[in-house]
Structure formats: structure tokens, C-alpha cells
DSSP file (Angstrom, degrees, kcal/mol; ACC not computed):
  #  RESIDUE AA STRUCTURE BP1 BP2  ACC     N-H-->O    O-->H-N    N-H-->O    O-->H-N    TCO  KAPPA ALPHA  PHI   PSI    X-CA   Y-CA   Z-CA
    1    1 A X              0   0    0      0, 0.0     2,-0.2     0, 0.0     0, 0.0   0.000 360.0 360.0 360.0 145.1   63.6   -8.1 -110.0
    2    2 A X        -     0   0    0      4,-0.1     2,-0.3     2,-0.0     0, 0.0  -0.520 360.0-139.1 -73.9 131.6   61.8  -10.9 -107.2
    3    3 A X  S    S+     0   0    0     -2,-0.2     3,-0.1     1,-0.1    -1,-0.0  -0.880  86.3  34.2 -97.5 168.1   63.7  -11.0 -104.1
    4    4 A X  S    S+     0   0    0      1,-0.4    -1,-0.1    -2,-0.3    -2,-0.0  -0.439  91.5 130.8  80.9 -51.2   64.4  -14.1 -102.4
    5    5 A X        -     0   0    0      1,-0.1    -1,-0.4     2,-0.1     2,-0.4   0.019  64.4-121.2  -6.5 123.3   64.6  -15.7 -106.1
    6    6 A X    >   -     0   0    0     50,-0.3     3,-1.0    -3,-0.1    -1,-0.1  -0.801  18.2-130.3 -55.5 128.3   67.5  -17.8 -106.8
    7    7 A X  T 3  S+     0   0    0     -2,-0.4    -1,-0.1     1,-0.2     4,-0.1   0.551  96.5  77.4 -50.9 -20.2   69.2  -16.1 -109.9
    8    8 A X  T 3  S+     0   0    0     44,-0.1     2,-0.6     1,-0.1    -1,-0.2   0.671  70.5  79.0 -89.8   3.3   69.1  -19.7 -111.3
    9    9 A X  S <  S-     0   0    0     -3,-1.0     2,-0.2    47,-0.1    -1,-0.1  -0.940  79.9-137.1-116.4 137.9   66.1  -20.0 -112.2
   10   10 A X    >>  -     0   0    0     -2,-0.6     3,-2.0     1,-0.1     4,-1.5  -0.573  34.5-107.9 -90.1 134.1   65.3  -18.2 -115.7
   11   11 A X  T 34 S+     0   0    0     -2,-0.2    -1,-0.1     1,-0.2    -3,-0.0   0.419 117.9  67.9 -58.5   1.9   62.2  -16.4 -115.5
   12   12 A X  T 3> S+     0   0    0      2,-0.2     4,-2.1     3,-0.1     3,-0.3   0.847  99.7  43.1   0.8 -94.4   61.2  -19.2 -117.7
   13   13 A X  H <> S+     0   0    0     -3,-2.0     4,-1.4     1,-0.3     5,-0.2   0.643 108.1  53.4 -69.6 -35.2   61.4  -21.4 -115.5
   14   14 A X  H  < S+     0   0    0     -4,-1.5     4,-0.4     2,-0.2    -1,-0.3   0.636 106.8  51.5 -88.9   3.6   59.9  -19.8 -112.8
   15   15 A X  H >> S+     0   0    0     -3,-0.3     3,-0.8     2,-0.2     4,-0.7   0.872 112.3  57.1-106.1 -60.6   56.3  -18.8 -114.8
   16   16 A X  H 3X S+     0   0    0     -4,-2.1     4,-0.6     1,-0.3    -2,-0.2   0.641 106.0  46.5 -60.8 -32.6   56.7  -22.8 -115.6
   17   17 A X  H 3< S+     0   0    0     -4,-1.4    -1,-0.3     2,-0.2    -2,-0.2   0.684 110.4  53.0 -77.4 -33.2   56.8  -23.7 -111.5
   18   18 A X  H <4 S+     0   0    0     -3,-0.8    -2,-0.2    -4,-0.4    -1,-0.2   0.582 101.5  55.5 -96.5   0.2   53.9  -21.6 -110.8
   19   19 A X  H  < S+     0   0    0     -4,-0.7    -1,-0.2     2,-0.1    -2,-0.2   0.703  88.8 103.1 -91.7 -32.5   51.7  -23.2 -113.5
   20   20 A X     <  -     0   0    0     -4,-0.6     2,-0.3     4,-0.1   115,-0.1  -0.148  53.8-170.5 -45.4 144.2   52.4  -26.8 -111.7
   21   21 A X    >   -     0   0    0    113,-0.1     3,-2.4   115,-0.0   113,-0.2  -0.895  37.4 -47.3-125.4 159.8   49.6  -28.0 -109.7
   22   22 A X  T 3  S+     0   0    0      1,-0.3   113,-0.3    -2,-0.3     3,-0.1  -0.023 128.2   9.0  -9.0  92.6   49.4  -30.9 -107.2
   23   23 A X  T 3  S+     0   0    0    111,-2.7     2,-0.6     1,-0.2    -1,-0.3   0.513  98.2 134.8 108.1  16.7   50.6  -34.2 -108.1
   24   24 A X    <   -     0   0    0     -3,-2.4   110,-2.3   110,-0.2     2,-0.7  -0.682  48.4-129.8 -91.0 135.2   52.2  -32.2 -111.5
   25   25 A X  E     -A  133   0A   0     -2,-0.6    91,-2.1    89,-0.3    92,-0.5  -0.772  20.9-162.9-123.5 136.9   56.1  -33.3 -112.3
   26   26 A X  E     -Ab 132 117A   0    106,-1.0   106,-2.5    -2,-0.7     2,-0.5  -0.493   7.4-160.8 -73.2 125.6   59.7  -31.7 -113.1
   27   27 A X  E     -Ab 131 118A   0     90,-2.3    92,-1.4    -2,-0.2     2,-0.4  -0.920   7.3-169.4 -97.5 130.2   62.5  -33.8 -114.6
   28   28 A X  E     -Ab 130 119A   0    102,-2.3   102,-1.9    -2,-0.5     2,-0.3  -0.969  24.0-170.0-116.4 151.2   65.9  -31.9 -113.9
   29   29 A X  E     - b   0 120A   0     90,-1.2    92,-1.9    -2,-0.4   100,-0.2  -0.996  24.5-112.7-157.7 144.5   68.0  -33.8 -116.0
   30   30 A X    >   -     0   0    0     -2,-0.3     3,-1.1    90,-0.2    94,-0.2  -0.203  48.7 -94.7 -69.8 170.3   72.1  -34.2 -116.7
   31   31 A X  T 3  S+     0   0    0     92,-4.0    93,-0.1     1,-0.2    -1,-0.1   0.192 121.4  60.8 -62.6   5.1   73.5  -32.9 -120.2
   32   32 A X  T 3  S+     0   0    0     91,-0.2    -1,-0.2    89,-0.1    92,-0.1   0.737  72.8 112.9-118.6   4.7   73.2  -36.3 -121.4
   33   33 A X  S <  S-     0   0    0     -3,-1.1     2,-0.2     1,-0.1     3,-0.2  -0.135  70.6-125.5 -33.8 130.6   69.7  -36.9 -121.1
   34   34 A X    >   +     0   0    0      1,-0.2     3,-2.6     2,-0.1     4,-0.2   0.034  54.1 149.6 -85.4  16.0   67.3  -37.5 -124.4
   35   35 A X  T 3>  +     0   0    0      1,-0.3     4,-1.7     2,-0.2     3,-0.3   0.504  67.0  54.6 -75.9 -14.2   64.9  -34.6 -123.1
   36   36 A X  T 34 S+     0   0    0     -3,-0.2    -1,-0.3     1,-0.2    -2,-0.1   0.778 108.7  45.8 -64.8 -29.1   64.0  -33.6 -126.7
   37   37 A X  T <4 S+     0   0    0     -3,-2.6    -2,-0.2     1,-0.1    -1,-0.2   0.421 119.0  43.2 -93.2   1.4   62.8  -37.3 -127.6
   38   38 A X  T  4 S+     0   0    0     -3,-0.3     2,-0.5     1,-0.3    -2,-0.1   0.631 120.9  18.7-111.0 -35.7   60.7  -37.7 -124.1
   39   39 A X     <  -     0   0    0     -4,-1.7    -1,-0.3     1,-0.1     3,-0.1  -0.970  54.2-142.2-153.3 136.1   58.9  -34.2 -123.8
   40   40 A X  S    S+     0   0    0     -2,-0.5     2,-0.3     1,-0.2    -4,-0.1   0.396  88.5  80.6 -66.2   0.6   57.9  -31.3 -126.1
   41   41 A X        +     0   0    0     -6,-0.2    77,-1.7    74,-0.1     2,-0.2  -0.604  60.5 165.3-143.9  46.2   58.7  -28.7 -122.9
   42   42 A X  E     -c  118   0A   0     -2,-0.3     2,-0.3    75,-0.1    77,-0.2  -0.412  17.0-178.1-103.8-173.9   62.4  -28.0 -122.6
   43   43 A X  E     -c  119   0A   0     75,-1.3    77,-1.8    -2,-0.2     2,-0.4  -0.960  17.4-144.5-146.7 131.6   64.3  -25.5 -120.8
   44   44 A X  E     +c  120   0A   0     -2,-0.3    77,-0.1    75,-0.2     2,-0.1  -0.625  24.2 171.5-102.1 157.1   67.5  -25.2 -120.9
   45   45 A X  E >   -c  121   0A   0     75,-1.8    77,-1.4    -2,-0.4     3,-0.9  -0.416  32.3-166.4-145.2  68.4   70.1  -24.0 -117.5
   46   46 A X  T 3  S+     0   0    0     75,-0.4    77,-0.1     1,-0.2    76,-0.1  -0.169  75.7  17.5 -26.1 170.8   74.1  -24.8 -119.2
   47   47 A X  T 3  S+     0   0    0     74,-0.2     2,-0.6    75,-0.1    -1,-0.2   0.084 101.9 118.5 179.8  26.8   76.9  -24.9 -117.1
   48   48 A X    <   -     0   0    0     -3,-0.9    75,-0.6    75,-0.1     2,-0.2  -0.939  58.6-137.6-121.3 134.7   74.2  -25.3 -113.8
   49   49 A X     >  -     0   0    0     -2,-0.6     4,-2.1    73,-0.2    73,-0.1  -0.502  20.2-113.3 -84.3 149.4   74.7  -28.5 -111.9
   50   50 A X  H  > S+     0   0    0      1,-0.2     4,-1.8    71,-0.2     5,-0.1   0.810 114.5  52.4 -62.6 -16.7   71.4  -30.5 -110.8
   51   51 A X  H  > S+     0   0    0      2,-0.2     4,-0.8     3,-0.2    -1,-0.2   0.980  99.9  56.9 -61.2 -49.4   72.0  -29.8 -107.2
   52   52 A X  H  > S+     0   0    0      1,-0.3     4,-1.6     2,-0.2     5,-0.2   0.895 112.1  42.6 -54.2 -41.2   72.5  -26.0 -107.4
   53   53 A X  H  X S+     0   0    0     -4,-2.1     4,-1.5     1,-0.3     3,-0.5   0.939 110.0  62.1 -85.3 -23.1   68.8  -25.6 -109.0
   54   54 A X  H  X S+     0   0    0     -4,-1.8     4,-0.9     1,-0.2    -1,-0.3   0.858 111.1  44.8 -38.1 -44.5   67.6  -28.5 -106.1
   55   55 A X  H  < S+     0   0    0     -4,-0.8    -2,-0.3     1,-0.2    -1,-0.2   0.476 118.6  37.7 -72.3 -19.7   68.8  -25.7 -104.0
   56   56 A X  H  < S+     0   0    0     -4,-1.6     4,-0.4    -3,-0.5   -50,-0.3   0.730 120.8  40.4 -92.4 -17.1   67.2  -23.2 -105.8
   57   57 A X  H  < S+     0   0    0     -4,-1.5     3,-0.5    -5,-0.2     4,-0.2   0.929 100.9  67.6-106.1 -53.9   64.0  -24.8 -106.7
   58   58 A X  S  < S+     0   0    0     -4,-0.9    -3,-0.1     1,-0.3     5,-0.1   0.618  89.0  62.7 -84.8 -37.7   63.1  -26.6 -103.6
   59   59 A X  S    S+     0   0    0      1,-0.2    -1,-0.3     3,-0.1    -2,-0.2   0.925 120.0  38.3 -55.2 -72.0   62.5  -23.2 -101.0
   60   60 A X  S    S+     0   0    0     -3,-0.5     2,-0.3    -4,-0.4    -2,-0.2   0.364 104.6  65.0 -38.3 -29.5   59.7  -22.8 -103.7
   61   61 A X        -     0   0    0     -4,-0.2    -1,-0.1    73,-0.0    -4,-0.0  -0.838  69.6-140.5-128.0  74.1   58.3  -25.8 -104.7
   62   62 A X        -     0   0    0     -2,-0.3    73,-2.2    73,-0.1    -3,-0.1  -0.171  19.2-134.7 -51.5 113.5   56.2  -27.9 -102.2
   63   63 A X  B     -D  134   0B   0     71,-0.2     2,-1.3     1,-0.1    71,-0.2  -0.317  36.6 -98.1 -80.7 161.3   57.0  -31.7 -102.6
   64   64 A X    >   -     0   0    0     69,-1.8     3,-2.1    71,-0.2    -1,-0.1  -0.686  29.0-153.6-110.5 100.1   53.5  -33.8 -102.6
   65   65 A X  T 3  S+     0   0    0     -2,-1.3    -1,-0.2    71,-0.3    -2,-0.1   0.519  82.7  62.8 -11.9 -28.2   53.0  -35.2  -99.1
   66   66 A X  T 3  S+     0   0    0      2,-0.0     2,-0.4     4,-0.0    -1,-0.2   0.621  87.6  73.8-108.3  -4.3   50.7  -38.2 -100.3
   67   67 A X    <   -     0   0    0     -3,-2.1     3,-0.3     1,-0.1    66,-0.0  -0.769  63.6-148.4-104.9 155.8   53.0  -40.2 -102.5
   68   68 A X  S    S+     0   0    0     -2,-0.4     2,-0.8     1,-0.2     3,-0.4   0.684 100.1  55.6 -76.3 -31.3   56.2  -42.6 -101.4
   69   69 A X        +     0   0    0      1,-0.2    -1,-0.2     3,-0.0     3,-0.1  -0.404  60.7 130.6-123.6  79.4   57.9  -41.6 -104.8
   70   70 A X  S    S+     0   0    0     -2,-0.8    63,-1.3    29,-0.3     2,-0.4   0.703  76.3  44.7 -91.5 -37.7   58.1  -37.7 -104.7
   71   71 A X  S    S-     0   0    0     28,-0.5     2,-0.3    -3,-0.4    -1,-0.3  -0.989  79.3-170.5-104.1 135.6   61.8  -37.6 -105.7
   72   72 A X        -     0   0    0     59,-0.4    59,-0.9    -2,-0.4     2,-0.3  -0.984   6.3-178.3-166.3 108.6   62.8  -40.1 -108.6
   73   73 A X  E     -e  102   0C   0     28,-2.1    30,-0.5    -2,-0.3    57,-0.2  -0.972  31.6-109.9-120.4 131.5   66.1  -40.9 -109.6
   74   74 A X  E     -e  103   0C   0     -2,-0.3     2,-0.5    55,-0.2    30,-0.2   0.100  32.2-138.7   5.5 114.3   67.1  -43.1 -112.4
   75   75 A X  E     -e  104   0C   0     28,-2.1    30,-0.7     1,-0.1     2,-0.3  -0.825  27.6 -99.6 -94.0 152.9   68.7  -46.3 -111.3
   76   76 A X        -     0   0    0     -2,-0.5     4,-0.2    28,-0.1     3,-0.1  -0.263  31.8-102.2 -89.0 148.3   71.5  -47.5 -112.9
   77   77 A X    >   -     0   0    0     -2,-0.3     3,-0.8     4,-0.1     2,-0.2   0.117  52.4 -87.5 -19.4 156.5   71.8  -50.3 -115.8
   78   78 A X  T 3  S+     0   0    0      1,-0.2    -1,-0.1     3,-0.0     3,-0.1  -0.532 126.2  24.5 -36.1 128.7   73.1  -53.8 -114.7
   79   79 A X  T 3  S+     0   0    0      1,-0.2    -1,-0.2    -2,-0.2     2,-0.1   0.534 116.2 108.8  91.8  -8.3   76.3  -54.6 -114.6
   80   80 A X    <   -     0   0    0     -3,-0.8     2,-0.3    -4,-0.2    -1,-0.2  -0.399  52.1-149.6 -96.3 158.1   76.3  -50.0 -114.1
   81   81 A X        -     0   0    0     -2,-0.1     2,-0.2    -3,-0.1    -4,-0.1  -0.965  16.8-121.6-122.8 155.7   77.0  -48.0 -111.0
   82   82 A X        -     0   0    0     -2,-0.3     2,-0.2    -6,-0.1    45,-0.1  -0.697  52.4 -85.1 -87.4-178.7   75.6  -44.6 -110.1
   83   83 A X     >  -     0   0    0     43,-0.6     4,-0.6    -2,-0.2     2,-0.3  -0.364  52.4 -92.6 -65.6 133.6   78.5  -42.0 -109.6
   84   84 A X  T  4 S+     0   0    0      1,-0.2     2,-0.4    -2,-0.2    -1,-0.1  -0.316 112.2   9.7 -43.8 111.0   80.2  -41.9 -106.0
   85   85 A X  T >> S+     0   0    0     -2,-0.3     3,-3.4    -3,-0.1     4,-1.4  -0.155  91.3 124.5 108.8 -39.7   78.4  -39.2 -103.8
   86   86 A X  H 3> S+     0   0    0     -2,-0.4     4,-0.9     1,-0.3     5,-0.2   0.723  82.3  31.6 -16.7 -71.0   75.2  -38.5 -106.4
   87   87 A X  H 3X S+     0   0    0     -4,-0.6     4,-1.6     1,-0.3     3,-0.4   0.718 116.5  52.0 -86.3  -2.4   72.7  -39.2 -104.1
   88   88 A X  H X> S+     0   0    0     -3,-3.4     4,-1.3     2,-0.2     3,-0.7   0.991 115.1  49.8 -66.2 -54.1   74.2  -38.1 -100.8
   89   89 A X  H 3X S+     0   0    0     -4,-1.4     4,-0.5     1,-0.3    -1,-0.2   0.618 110.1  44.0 -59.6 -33.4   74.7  -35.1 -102.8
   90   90 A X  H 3< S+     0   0    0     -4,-0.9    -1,-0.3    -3,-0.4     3,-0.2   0.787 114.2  64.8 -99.2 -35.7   70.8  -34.8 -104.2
   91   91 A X  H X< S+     0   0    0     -4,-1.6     3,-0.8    -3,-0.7    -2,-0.2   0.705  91.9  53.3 -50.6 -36.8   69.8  -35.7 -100.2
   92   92 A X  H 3< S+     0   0    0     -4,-1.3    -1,-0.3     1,-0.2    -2,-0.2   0.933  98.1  59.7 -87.1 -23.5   70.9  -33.2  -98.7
   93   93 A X  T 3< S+     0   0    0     -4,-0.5     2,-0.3    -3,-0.2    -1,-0.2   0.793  97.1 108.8 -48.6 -20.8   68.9  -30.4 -101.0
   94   94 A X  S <  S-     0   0    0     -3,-0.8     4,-0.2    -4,-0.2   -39,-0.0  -0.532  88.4-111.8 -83.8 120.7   66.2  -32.4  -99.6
   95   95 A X    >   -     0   0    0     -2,-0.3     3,-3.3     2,-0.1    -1,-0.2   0.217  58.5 -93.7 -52.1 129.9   63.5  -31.5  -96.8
   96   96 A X  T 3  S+     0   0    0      1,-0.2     3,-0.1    -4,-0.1    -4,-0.0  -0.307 117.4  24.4 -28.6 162.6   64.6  -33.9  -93.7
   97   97 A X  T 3  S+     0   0    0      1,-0.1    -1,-0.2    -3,-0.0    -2,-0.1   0.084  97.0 116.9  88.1 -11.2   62.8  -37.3  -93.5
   98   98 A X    <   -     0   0    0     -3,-3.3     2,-0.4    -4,-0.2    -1,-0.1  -0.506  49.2-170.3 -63.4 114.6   62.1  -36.9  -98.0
   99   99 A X        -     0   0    0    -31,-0.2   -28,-0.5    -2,-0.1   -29,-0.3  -0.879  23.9-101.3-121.4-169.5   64.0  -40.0  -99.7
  100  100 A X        -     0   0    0     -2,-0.4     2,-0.3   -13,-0.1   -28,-0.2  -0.454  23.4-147.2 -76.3 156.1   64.8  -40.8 -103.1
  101  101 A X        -     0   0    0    -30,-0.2   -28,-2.1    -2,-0.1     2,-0.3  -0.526  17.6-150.5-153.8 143.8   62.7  -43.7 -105.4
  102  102 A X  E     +e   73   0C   0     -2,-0.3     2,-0.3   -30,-0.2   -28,-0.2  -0.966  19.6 176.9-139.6  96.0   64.9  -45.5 -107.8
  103  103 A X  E     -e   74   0C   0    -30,-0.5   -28,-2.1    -2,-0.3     2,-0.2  -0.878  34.9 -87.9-122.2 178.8   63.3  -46.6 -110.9
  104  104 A X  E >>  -e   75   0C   0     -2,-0.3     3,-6.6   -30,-0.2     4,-1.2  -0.453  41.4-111.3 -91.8 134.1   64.5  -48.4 -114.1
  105  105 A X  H 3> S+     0   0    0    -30,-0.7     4,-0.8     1,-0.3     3,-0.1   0.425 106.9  43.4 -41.8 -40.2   65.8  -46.3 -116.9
  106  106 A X  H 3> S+     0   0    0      1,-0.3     4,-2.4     2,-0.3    -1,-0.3   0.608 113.4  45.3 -65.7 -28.2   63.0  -47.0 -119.4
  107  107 A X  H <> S+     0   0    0     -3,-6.6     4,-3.4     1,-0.2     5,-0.4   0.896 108.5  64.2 -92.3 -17.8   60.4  -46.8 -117.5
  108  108 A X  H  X S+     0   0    0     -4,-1.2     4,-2.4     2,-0.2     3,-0.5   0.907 104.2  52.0 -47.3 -67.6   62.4  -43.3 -116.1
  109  109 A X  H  X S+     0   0    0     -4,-0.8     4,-2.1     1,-0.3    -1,-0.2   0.905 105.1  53.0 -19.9 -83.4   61.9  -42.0 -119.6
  110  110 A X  H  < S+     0   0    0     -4,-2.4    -1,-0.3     1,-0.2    -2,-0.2   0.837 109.9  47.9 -47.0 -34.7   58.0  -42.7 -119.8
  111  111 A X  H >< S+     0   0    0     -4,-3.4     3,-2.7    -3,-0.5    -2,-0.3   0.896 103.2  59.4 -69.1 -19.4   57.5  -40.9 -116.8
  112  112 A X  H >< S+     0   0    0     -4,-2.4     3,-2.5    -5,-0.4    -2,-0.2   0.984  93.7  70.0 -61.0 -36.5   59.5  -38.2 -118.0
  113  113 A X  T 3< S+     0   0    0     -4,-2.1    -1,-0.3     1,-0.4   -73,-0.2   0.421 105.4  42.1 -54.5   1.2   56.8  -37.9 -121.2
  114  114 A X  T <  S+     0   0    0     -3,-2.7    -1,-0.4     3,-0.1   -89,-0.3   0.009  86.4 121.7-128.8  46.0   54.3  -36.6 -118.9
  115  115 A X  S <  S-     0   0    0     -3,-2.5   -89,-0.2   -91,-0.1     3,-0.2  -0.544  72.0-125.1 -75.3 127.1   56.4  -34.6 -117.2
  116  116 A X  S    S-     0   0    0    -91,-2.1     2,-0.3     1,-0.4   -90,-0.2   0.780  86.0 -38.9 -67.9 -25.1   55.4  -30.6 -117.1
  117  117 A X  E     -b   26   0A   0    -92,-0.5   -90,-2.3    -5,-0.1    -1,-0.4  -0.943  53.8-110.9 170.9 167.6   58.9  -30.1 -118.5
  118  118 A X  E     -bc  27  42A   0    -77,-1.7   -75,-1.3    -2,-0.3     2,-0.5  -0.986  14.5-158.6-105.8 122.7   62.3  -30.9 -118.6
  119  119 A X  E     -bc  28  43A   0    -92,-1.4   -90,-1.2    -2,-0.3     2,-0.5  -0.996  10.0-159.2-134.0 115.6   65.4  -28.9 -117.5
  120  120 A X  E     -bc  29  44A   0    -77,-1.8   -75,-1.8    -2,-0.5     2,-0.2  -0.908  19.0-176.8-109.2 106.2   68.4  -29.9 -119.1
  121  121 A X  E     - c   0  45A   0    -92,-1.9     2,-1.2    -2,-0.5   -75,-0.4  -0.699  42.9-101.3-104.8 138.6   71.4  -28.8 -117.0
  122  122 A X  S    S+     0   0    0    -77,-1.4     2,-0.5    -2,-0.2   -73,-0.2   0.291  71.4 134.4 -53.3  14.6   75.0  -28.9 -117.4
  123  123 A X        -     0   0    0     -2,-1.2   -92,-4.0   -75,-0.6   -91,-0.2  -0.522  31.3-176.3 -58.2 107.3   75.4  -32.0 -114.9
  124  124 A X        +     0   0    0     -2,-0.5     2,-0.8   -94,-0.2    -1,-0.2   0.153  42.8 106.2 -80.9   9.4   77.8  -34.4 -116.6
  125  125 A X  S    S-     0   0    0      3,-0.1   -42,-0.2     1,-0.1   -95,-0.1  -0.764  80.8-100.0 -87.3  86.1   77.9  -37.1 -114.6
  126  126 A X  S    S+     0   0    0     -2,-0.8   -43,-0.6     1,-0.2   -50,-0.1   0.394 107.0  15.8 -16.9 117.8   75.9  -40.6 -115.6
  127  127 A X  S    S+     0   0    0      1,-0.1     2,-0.3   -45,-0.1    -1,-0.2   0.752  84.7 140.4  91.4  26.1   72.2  -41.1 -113.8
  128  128 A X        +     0   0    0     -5,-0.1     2,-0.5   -55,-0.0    -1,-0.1  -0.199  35.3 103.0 -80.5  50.8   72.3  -37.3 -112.9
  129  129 A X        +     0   0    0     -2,-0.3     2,-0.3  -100,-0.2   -55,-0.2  -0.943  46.9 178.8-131.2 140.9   68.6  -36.8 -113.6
  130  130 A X  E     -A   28   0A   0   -102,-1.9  -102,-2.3    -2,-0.5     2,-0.4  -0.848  17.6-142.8-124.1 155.5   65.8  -36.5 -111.0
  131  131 A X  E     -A   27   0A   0    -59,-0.9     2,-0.5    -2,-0.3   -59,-0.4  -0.995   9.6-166.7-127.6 133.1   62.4  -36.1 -110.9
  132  132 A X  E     -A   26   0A   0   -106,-2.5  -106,-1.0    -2,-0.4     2,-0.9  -0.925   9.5-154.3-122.5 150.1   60.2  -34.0 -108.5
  133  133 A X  E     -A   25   0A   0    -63,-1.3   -69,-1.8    -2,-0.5  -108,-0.2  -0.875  22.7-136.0-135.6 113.2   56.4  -34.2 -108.2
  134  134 A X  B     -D   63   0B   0   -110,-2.3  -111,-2.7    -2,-0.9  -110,-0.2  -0.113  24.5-169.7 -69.7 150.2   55.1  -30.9 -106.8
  135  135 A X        -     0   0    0    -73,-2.2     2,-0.3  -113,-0.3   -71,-0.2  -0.311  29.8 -77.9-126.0-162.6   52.3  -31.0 -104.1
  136  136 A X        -     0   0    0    -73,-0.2   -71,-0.3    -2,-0.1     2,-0.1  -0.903  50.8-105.9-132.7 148.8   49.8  -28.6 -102.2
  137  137 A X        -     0   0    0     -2,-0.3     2,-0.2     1,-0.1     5,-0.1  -0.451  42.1-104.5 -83.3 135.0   51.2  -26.2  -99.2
  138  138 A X        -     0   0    0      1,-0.2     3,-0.4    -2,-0.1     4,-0.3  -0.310  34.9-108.7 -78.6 154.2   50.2  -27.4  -96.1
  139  139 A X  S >  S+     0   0    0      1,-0.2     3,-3.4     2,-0.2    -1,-0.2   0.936 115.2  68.3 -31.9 -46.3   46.9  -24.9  -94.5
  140  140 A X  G >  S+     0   0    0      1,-0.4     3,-0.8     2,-0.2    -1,-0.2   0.944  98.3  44.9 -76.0 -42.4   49.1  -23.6  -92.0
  141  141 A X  G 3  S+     0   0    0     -3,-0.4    -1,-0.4     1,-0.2    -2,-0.2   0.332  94.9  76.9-100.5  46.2   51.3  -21.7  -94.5
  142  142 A X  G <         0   0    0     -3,-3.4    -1,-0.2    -4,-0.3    -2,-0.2  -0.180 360.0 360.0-124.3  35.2   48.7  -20.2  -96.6
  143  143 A X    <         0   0    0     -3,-0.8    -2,-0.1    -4,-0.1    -1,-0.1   0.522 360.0 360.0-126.9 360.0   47.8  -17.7  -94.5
């Protein structure tokens, strides 16, 4: 067994994070999410909320410095709201100054199709889905 590993990520999952490279991207995505009809590459993590594995994932996973929309969440429909708290909730898992990118459900979908995977999590809550797009470790910790 890894220490320091979150137990919530399936060894799976974690062989799947260490094959991302720079500018490569993760959908974590609620239980109601189409992730078989966007991308051949799922993994599933039942009765785990998207936050918890934001908290797990996120020690690991270097976000990529060079873009404005490194976290991606679904915005919701017209005439739609997102759920009360969602994104405070998905902010705080987040390294200080990082915010969230809002794009429109469709086009949310098409990025997911080139997406490294999908992780479809027990998050029931409408417009619980995120996206992260992995980066390169700055020089000063790789030594």
C-alpha cells in the first residue's frame, strides 16, 4: 500500500493520473452525467461525492498554470439554477487564488469527449460535474 494516498482513489484511477501529461483533462462527474455517450474511458467511484475525490485528487495533481479555464464547471440551463453551495463547496478543494470557468452544457459534453477519462461519482445533485486540466510541477518541486 502508497502512503499518503487517499483511499479514494482506486488504483485505477491512480495508474490513470499518472499517465496525464500537461494540458491533459479529468471530468469528475455527478451520477447523472451521460459519461458513457461522451468518452470510451470510464471509471467508476459510487457512493463518493465530487468534493471528497477534489480533496483527494488535488495534493496530487498539478493544475496547468498557463490557462484561465483549468477548473470547468457546467453552467446551468436557462430559466435553471446551480444547487445552493456547489461551487463554494468545489472552491474551497481548490489551491487559493484557482477559480472556476463556467461553460454551456453542450459545449461541456464536447470537451468532455477528449477528456483522458471520466469519473462517475455518486454526487446527485444537478451541474455536479467539473473538469480539471492537469499541468507541469513548477522547477522548484522537482528536485
Amino acid at each position: 500500500m502508497l502512503k499518503m494516498i487517499n483511499p479514494l482513489i482506486s488504483p485505477e484511477l491512480l495508474c490513470e493520473l499518472s499517465k496525464m501529461g500537461h494540458g491533459d483533462e479529468i471530468v469528475l462527474s455527478d451520477a447523472h452525467f451521460p459519461a458513457d455517450s461522451v468518452n470510451d474511458t470510464i471509471f467508476r467511484a459510487d457512493g463518493i461525492e465530487v468534493a471528497d475525490l477534489l480533496d483527494a485528487i488535488l495534493p496530487l495533481f498539478e493544475l496547468d498554470q498557463y490557462v484561465d479555464d483549468k477548473v470547468v464547471m457546467m453552467q446551468a440551463v436557462s430559466g435553471d439554477h446551480l444547487p445552493e453551495g456547489l461551487v463554494e463547496e468545489y472552491s474551497r478543494s481548490l489551491p487559493g487564488g484557482v477559480a472556476i470557468s463556467f461553460t454551456e452544457r453542450f459545449a461541456f459534453y464536447e470537451r468532455s469527449k477528449n477528456a483522458t477519462c471520466v469519473v462517475v461519482t455518486g454526487t446527485t445533485r444537478k451541474y455536479g460535474n467539473i473538469i480539471l486540466k492537469k499541468g507541469v510541477t513548477p522547477d522548484w518541486q522537482s528536485n
